[in-house]
C-alpha positions as CSV (number, residue, x, y, z in Angstrom):
1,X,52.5,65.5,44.3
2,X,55.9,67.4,45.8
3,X,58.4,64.7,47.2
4,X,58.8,67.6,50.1
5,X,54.6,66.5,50.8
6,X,55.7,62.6,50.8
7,X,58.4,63.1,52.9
8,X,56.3,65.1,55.6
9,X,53.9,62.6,55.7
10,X,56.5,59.9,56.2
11,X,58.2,61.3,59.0
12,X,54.7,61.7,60.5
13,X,53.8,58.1,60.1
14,X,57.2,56.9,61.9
15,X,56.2,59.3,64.6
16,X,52.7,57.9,65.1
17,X,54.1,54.7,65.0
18,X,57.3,55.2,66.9
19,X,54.3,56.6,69.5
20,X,52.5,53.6,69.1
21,X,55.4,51.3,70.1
22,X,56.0,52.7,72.8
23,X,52.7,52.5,74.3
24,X,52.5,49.1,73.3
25,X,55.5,48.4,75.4
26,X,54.5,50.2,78.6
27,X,51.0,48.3,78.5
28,X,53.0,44.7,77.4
29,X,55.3,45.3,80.4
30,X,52.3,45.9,82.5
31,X,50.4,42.4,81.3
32,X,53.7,40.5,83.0
C-alpha cells in the first residue's frame, strides 16, 4: 500500500462525511 492511496482515500472519507453533516444539519433544523 502507497501512503499517496491512504491519503486519497482519507480525504474522500472527510468529504463523504463532511457531506453527511451537512445534510444531517439541514434535516435536524427542519425537525425544530
Amino acid at each position: 500500500m502507497r501512503p499517496g492511496k491512504w491519503k486519497s482515500v482519507y480525504s474522500f472519507k472527510r468529504c463523504l462525511m463532511g457531506s453527511l453533516k451537512k445534510r444531517f444539519q439541514a434535516w435536524y433544523s427542519e425537525q425544530q
